[in-house]
C-alpha positions in Angstrom: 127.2 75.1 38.4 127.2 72.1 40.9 130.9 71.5 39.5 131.6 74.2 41.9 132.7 73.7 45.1 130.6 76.1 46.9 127.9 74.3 45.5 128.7 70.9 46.9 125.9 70.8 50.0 128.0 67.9 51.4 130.7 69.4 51.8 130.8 71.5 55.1 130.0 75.3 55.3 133.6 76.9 55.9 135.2 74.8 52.7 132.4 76.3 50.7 132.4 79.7 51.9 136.4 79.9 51.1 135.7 78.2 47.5 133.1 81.2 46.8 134.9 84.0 48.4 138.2 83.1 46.4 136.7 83.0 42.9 134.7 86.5 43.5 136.8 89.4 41.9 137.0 92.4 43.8 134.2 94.6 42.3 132.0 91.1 42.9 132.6 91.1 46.8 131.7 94.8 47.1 128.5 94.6 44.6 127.5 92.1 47.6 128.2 94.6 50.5 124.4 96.3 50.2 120.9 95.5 50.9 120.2 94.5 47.6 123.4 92.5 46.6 123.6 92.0 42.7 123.5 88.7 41.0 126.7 87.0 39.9 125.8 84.9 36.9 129.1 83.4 36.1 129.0 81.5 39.1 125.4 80.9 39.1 124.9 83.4 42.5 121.5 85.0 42.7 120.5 88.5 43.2 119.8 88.6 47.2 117.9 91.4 49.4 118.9 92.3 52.8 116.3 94.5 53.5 113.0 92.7 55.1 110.7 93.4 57.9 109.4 90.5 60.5 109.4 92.1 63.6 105.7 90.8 64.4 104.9 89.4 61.3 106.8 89.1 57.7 106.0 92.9 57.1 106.6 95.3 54.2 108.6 98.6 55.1 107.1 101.7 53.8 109.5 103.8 51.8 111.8 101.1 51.6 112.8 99.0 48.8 112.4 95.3 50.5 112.9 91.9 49.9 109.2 90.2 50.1 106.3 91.5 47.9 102.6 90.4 48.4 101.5 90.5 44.6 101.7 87.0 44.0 99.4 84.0 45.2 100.3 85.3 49.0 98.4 88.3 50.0 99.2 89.0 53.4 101.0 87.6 56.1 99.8 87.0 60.0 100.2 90.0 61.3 100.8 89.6 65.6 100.8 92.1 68.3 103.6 94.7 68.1 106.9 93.2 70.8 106.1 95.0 74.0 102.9 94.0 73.7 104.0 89.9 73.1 106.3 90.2 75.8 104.4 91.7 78.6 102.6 87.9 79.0 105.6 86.3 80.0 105.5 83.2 78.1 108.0 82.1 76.1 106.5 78.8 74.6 103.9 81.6 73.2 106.9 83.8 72.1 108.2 80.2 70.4 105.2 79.5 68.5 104.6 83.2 67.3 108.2 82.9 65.9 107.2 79.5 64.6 104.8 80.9 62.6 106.8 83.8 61.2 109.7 81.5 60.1 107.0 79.5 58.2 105.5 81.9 56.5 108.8 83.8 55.5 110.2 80.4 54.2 107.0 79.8 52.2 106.8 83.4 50.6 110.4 82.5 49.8 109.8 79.3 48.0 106.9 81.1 46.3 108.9 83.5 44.6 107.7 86.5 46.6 110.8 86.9 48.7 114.1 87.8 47.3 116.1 86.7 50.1 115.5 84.7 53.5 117.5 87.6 56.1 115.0 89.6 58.1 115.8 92.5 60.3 114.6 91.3 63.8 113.5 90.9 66.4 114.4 94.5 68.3 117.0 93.4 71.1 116.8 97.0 72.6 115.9 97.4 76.5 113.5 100.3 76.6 115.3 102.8 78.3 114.0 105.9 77.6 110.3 107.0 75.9 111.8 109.9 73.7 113.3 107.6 71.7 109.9 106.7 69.9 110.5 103.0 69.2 109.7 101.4 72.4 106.9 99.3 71.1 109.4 97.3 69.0 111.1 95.9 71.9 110.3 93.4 74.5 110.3 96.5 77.3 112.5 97.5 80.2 113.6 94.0 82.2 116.7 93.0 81.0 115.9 89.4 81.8 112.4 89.2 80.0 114.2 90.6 76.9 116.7 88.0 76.9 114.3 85.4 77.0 111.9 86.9 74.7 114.8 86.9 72.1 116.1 83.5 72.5 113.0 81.9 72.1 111.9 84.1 69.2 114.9 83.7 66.8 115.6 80.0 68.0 111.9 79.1 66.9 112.3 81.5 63.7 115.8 79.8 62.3 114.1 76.6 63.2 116.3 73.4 63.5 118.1 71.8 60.5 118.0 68.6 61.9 114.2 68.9 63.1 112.6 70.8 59.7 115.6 71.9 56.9 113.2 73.5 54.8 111.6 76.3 57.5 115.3 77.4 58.3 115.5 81.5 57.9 117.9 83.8 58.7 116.9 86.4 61.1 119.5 89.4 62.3 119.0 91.8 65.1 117.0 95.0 64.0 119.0 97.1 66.1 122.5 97.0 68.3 122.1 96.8 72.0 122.5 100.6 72.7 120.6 102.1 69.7 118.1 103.2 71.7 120.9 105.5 74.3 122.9 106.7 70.9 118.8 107.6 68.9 118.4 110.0 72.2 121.8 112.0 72.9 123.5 111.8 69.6 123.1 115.2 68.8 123.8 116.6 72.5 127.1 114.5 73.7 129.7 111.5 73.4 127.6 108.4 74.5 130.4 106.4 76.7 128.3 103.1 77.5 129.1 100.8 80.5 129.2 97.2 80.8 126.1 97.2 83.2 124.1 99.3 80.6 124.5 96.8 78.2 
């Protein structure tokens, strides 16, 4: 398989994006469009899961069919204080190092066969608006500001640095968009029309 070019890690990231992308047929490129994306043997692809949790913690989701299992030689993973709670002391070299530790584990659950994939749905980027929503506890809370921070420092210490430590790097995707929490509350009452300021 390392004939391919897609599988040339010299080569850079774009030229080995198009190489894959042009020798998937169409029924291959939408089989890849879900959480659990199938494998594609012929060129060597694995099977790949979306779907995990590491919004304090590399986390199973109950009810949901995720990518990390803790029936192997890993039992548990650290499990920190849920977001609002993290953010409310204001430190981000403590926010850094929580992430630290997440991106760790996650990569070593990975190379230990107990992950199916390295994307995980976090961290929450929501500002907490409004209590009826239900979720609040799974952002960083209300200040605009103190979420920003919270979220830089927590997915720049998760992905890690290439350069720094290659084999820590995870990817890491925003739980939620930036007005879920609006849309959760009045979707069933009105048109949401959200302004630049509320975002």
């Amino acid at each position: 398989m390392r004939s391919f070019k897609f599988s040339q890690t010299n080569l850079p990231i774009r030229e080995r994006v198009i190489d894959l992308v042009s020798k998937l047929t169409l029924e291959e490129k939408i089989s890849q469009f879900v959480n659990k994306a199938d494998a594609i043997p012929r060129l060597g692809v694995p099977a790949y899961q979306w779907w995990s949790k590491a919004l304090h913690g590399v986390a199973l989701d109950a009810g949901v069919e995720t990518g990390v299992s803790f029936e192997g030689d890993i039992k548990a993973a650290t499990s920190f204080p849920q977001v609002i709670l993290s953010a409310s002391i204001f430190d981000s070299k403590l926010w850094y190092h929580i992430g630290q530790a997440i991106g760790r584990e996650a990569r070593g659950m990975y190379n230990e066969g107990q992950a199916r994939g390295m994307t995980f749905w976090t961290p929450n980027t929501n500002i907490f608006r409004d209590p009826r929503w239900g979720r609040g506890q799974e952002t960083p809370g209300e200040d605009p500001m103190v979420a920003s921070k919270y979220v830089v420092a927590y997915v720049r210490s998760i992905q890690g640095s290439f350069e720094e430590e290659p084999s820590k790097m995870a990817i890491f995707k925003s739980g939620h968009a930036a007005s879920i929490s609006l849309t959760m509350i009045w979707r069933n009452r009105e048109d949401l029309i959200i302004s630049h300021s509320m975002l």
